[in-house]
C-alpha positions in Angstrom: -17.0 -3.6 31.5 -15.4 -0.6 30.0 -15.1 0.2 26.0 -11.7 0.4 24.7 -11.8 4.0 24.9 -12.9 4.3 28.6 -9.6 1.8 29.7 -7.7 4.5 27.7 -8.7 7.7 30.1 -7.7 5.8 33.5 -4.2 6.1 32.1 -2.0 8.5 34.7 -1.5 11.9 32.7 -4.8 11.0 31.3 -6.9 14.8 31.4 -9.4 13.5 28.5 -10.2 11.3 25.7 -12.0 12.1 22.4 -13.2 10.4 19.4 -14.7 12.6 16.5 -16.7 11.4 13.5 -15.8 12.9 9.7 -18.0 15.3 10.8 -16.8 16.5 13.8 -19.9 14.8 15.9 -18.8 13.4 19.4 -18.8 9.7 19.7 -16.8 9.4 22.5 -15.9 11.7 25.2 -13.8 11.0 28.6 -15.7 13.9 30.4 -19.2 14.2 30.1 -20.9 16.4 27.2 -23.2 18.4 29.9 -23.7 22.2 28.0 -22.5 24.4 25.4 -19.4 24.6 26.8 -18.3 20.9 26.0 -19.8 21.3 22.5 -17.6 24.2 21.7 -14.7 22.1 22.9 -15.4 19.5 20.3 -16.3 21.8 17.6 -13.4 24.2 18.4 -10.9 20.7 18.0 -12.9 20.0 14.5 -12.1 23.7 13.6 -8.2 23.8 14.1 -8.1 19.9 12.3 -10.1 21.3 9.4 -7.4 24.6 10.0 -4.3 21.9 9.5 -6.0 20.4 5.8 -6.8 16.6 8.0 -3.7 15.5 9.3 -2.8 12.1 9.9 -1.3 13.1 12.9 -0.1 15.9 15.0 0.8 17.1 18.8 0.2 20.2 20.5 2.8 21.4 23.4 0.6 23.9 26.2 2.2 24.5 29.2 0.4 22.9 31.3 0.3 19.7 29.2 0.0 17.8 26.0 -2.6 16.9 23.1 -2.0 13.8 20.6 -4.4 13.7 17.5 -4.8 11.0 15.3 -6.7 10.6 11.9 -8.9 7.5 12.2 -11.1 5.5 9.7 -14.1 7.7 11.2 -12.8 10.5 12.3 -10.7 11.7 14.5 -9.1 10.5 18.3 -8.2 13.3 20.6 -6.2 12.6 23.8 -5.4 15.2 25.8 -2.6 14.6 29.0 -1.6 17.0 32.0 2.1 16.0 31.4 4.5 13.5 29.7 5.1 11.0 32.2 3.2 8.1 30.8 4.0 10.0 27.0 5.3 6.8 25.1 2.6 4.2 27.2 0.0 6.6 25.7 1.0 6.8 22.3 1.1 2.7 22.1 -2.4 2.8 23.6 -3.3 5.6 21.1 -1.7 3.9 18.1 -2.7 0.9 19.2 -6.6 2.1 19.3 -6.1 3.6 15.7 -5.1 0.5 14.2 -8.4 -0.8 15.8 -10.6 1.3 14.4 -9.3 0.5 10.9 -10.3 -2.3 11.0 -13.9 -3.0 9.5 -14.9 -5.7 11.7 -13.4 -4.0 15.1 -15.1 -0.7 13.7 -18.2 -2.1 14.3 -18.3 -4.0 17.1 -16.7 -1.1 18.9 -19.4 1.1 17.8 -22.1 -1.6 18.6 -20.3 -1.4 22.0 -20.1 2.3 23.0 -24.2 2.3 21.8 -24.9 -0.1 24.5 -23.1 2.4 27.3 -23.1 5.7 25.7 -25.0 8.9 27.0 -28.5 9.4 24.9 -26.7 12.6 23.7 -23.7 10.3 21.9 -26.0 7.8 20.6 -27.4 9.7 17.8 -24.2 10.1 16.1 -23.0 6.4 17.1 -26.1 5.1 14.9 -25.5 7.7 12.0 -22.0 5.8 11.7 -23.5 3.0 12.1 -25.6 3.2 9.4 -23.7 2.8 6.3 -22.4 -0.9 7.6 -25.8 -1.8 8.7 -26.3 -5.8 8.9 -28.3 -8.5 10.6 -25.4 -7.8 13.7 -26.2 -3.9 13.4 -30.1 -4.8 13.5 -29.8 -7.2 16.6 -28.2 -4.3 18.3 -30.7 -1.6 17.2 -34.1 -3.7 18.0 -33.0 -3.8 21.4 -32.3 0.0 21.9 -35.3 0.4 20.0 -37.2 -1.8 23.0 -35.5 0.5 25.3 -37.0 3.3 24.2 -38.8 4.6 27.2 -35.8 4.8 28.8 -34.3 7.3 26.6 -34.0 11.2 27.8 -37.2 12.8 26.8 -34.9 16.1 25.1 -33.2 12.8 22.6 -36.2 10.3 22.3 -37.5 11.5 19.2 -34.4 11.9 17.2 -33.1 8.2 18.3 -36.1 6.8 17.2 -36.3 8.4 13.8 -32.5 7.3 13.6 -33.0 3.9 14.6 -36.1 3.3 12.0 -34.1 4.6 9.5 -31.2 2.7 10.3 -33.2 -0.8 10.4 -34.1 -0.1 6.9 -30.5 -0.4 5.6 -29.5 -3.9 7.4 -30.7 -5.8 4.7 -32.6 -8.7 7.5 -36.5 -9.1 7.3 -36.4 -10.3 11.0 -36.3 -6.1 11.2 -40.0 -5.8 10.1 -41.5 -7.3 13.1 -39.9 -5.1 15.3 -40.4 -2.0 13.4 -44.4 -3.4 13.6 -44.3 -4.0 16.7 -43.1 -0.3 17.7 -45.2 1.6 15.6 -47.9 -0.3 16.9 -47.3 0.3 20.2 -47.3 4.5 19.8 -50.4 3.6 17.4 -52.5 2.8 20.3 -51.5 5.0 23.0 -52.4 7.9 21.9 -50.2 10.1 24.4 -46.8 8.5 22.8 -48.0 9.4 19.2 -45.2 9.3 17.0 -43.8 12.3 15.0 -45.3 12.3 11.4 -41.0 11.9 10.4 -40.9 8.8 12.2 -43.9 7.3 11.3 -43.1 8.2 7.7 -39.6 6.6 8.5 -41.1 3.4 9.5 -42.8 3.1 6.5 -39.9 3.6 4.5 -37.9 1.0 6.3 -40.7 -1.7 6.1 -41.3 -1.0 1.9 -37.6 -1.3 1.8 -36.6 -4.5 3.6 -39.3 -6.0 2.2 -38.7 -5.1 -1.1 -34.8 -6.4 -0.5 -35.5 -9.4 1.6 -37.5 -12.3 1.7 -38.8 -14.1 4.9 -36.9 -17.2 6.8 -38.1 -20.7 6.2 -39.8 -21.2 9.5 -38.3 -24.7 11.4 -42.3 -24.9 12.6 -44.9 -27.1 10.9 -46.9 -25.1 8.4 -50.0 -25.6 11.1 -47.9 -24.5 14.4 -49.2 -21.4 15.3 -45.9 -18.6 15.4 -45.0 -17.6 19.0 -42.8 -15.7 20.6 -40.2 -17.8 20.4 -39.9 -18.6 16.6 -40.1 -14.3 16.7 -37.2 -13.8 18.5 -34.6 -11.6 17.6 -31.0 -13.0 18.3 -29.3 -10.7 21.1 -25.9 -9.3 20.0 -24.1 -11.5 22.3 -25.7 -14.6 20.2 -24.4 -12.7 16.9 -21.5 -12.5 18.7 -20.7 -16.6 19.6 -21.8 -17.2 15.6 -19.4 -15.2 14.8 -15.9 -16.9 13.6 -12.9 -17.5 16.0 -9.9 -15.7 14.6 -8.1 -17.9 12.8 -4.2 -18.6 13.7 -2.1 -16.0 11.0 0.0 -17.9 8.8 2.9 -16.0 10.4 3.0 -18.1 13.6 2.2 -21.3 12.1 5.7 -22.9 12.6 5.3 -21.6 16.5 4.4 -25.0 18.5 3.0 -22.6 21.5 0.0 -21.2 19.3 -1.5 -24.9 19.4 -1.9 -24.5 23.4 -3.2 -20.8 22.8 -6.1 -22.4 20.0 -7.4 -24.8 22.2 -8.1 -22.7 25.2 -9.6 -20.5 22.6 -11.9 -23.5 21.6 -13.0 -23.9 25.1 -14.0 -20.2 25.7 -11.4 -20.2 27.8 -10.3 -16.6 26.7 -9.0 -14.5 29.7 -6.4 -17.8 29.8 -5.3 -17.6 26.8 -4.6 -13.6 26.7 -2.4 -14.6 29.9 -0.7 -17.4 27.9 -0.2 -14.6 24.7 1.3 -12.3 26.8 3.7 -14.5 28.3 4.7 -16.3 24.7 5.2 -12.2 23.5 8.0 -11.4 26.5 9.5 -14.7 26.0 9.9 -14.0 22.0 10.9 -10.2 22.6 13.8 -11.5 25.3 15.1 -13.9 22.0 15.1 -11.1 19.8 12.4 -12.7 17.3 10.4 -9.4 17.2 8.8 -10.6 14.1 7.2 -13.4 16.4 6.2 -11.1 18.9 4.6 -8.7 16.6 2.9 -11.5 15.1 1.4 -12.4 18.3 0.5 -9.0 19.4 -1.3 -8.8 16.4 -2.6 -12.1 17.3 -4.1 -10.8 20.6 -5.7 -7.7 18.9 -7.9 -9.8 17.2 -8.9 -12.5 20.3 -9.4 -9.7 22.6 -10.0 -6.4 21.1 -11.2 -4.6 24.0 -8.3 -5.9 26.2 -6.3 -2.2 25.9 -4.5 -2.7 29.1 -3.3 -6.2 27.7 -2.3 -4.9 24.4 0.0 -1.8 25.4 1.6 -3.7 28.0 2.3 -6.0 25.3 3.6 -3.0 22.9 5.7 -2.1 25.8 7.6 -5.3 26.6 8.4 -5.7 22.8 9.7 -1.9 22.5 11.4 -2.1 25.7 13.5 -5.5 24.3 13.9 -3.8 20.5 15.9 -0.6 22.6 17.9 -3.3 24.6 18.8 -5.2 21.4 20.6 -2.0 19.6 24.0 -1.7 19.4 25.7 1.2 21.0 28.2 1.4 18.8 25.0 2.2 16.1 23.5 4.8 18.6 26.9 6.8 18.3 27.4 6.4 14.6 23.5 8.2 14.0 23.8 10.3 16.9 22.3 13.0 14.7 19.4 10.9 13.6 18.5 9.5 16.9 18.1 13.2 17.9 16.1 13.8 14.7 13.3 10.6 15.8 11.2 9.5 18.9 13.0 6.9 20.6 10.2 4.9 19.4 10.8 5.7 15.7 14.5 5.1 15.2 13.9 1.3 17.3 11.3 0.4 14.8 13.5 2.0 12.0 16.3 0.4 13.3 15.0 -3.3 13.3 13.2 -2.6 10.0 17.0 -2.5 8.2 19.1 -5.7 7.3 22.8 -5.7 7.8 24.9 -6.6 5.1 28.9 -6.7 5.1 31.0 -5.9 1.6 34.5 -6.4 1.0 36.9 -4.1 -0.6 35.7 -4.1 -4.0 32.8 -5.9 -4.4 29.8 -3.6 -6.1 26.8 -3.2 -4.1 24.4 -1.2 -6.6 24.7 -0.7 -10.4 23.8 2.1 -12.2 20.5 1.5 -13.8 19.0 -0.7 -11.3 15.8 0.0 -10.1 16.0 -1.2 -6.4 14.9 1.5 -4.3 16.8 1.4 -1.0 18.7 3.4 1.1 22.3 2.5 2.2 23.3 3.6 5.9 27.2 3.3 6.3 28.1 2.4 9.8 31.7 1.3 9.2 34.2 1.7 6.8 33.7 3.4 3.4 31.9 3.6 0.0 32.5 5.2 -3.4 29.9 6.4 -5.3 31.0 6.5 -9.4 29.4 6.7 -12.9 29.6 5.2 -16.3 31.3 7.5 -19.2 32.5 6.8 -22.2 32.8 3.3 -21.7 34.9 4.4 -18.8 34.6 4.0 -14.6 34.8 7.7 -13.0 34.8 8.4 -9.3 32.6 11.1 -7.7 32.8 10.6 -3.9 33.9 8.6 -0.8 31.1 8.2 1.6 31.9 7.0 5.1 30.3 5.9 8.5 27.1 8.3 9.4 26.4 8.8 5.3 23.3 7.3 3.9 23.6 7.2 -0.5 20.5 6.1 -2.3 18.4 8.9 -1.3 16.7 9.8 -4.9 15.8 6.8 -5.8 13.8 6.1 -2.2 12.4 9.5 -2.3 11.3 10.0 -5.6 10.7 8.0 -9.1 14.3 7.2 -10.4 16.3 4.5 -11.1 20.2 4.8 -9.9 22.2 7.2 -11.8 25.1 6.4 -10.1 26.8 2.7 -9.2 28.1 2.2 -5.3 31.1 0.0 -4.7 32.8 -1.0 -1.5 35.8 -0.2 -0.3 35.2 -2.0 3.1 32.2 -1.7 4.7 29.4 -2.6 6.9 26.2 -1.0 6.3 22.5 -1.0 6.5 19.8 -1.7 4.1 16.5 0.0 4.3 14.1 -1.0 1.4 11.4 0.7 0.1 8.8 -2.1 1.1 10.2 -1.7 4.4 9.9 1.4 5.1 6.6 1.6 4.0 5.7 -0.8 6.8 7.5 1.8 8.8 6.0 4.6 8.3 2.5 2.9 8.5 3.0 2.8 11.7 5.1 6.3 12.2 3.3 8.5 8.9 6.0 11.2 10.3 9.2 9.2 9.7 9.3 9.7 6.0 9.5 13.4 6.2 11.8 13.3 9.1 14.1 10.8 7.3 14.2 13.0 4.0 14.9 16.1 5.6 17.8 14.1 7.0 19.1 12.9 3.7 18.3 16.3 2.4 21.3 17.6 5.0 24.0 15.5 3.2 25.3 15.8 0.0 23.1 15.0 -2.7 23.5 12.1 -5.9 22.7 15.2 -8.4 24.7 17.7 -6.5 27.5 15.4 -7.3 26.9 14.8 -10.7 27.1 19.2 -11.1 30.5 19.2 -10.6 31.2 16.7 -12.9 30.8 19.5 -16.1 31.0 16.8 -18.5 27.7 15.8 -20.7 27.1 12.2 -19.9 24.5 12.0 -23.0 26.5 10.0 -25.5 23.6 11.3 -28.3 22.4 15.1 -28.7 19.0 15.6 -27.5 16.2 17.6 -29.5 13.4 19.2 -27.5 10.0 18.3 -28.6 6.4 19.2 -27.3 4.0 16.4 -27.6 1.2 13.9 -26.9 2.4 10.1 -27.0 0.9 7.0 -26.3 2.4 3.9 -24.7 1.9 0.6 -23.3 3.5 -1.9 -21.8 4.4 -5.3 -23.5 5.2 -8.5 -22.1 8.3 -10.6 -23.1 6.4 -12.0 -25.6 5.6 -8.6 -27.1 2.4 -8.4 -25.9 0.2 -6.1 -24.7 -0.5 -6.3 -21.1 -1.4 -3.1 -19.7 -3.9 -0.7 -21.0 -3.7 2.5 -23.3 -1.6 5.3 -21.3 -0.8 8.9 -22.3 1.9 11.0 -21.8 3.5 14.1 -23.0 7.3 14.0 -24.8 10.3 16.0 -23.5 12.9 15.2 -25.8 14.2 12.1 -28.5 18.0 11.4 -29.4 19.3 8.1 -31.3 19.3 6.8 -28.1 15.9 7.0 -27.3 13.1 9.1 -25.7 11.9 11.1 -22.4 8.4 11.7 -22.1 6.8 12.5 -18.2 3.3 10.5 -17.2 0.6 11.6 -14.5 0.7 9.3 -11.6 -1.5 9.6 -9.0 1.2 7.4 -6.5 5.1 7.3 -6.9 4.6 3.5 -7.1 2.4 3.6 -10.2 5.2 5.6 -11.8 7.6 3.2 -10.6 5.8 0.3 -12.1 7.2 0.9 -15.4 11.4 1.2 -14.9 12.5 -1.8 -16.0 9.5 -2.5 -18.1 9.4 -3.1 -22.5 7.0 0.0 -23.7 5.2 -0.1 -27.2 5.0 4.0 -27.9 3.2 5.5 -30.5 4.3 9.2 -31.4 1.8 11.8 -33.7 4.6 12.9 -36.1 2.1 14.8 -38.0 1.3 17.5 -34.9 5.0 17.3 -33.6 6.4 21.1 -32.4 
């Protein structure tokens, strides 16, 4: 059976296949890691992603091909393809693999997996990652390499089993001592396999440590049995594996009547049947539209079948292929100019991330002052944008089909400075929860979207030409340290101590700027009752 990664390089277009730790150590590789040459390869693509400050993601055009790299939770995955014919089947797989390996649980039965059918010169650095989630699962996994270990190359033995010994030290199981015992034992008395004086040292390490940390299982044998073999026994990773817990049904797909099939060939072991079943459900949900469902289930399959790539892009694929169908031409036309701006892949999910709403002549859709972050796409009819001034309404622009207004308060921490009203109009609305989800799954759509917005007239550039001074109160300048915090409707604390730094203070109140580490911790507090203390005495 091939790993996850290994499905991923019989791909057509497929030239090679790499998976980097945080420190630029191999742990994958689609072509074999023979010389120097192949080392310089990987430490030349740790270089130039060291060179771009991490990215998330990036791609690299050569003329004779293509290279995707994408930031995992260990690293780094590398694929590399000869041209673009498969391009958007890739990048599913390739998300679709990224989203694995940030998982914890996947992480590690992934890496548990590629130790079982890596190279000896991979495994070093496999067990190194390894290490810091070391458990009774990671020990299973590790005795038996560790019994193995006349098999290893002779130019990687001695590293791999001063890894390993160190390794067994951290998974917290005293079933590890015995088999640490039993190796050094075995080197003990042959005196040609002595171990290095690191090793042994390791060993001894290890043993203090899980002993220290662990206490011995009650034994299911009669204090007078003698202990064999048997009670010693270490449980293989494929028992770990059928102790482990079935993945439970997500809430999400609770009110599907289908799933209850699915479960019970799950509870049968009847797997490889219900993958076929899942698959089928996902194309009949995608062909109704319900791409929430078919997500859902996608997701679904992830987790039942991790290692089922082939399964799970074809899956991708189907769902992305129905979310194109499902968009309305008329849309395509109106954002021409955005389409062009996004993957094909980016505006669908974009595109079926927005609800459509309908307003009649009239009718306000945002007030000034709210704190709703959302962005409004016009795609009929028209809007007009106006503000609040001396108790009077005054216009400041018409928007119409192929605007977007809300912009600054999606972008950036602000409440709306304007109100939006209808004068006839259908539109979409993009919310800031939603395109969060979005650009989890796309980290370059944000940018992309706000250089778009950037390209149309502006809220504040608006607000320029209108010369008049909205303040209704004359504001002083003062430099300052406050302190604040937020109270509840009850006028109680309920946050902690915060500082800030005062800008200015009128009759009608005060402006003061916060460190936030996250737009949403800054936008925690619109909206919110503040308690703030100001140092009169030290005011400037």
């Amino acid at each position: 059976m091939n790993t996850f990664l290994k499905e991923l390089t019989q791909f057509d277009s497929i030239q090679d296949v790499i998976l980097l730790s945080e420190k630029g150590e191999p742990l994958f590789s689609g072509l074999p890691i023979v010389n120097n040459i192949s080392r310089t390869r990987m430490r030349l693509w740790f270089e130039v992603i060291n060179e771009l400050n991490r990215p998330t993601s990036s791609e690299f055009l050569f003329e004779n091909g293509r290279y995707l790299v994408k930031k995992t939770a260990i690293g780094y995955l590398i694929v590399g393809m000869s041209d673009d014919a498969n391009l958007e089947t890739i990048k599913n797989a390739s998300n679709t693999i990224v989203k694995q390996l940030n998982d914890p649980k996947f992480l590690k039965k992934a890496l548990l997996w590629m130790l079982t059918v890596s190279d000896d010169s991979i495994k070093s650095y496999l067990i190194k990652t390894l290490a810091p989630m070391a458990d009774a699962e990671v020990a299973a996994s590790l005795v038996l390499l560790l019994e193995k270990e006349q098999e290893f190359k002779p130019q990687a033995r001695e590293q791999l089993q001063l890894l390993i010994c160190e390794a067994l030290g951290y998974c917290g199981t005293y079933e590890a001592i015995a088999p640490l015992q039993k190796f050094f034992s075995r080197h003990t008395q042959a005196p040609k396999t002595a171990l290095h004086e690191e090793i042994s040292e390791a060993i001894t390490i290890s043993i203090k440590q899980l002993k220290q940390e662990t206490k011995p299982r009650p034994s299911t044998a009669s204090p007078a049995a003698p202990k064999t073999s048997e009670t010693q026994e270490q449980p293989s990773p494929q028992e770990t594996a059928k102790q482990q817990k079935k993945p439970e049904l997500p809430a999400s797909l609770s009110d599907v009547p289908e799933t209850t099939h699915i479960s019970e060939l799950l509870e049968k072991g009847e797997t490889n049947q219900a993958i076929t079943t899942i698959t089928q459900l996902i194309e009949e949900k995608a062909g109704q539209k319900l791409f929430k469902t078919a997500e859902s289930l996608r997701n679904w399959l992830i987790e039942i079948a991790p290692m089922a790539l082939t399964d799970i892009v074809q899956a991708a694929e189907v769902i992305e292929k129905a979310k194109r169908a499902a968009i309305d031409t008329y849309h395509l036309d109106i954002w021409r100019d955005l389409v062009t701006l996004l993957s094909a892949e980016e505006f669908s999910t974009l595109y079926h991330a927005m609800e459509l709403y309908s307003y009649p002549n009239g009718e306000m859709i945002v007030e000034q002052g709210s704190t709703r972050a959302m962005l409004l796409f016009i795609n009929s009819g028209k809007i007009q944008t106006q503000i609040s001034y001396n108790k009077e309404v005054l216009p400041l622009s018409i928007k119409t089909a192929g605007e977007i207004a809300g912009a600054e308060t999606m972008f950036s921490a602000s409440v709306w400075t304007i109100s939006i009203k209808s004068l006839g109009t259908e539109l979409f609305i993009l919310s800031r929860q939603a395109l969060n989800e979005v650009v989890a799954e796309h980290p370059s759509l944000n940018a992309k979207l706000l250089h778009f917005c950037s390209q149309l007239q502006s809220t504040s550039s608006q607000l320029k030409k209108f010369r008049k001074d909205r303040r209704r109160h004359e504001r002083k300048k003062i430099t300052n340290r406050i302190s604040f915090v937020v109270l509840s409707s009850e006028d109680k604390a309920i946050s902690p101590n915060a500082k800030g730094y005062l800008i200015d203070i009128s009759l009608g109140g005060i402006a003061f700027s916060i460190h936030a580490s996250q737009k949403k911790n800054a936008m925690w507090f619109f909206g919110k009752k503040l308690h703030i203390n100001i140092d009169t005495a030290s005011v400037k």
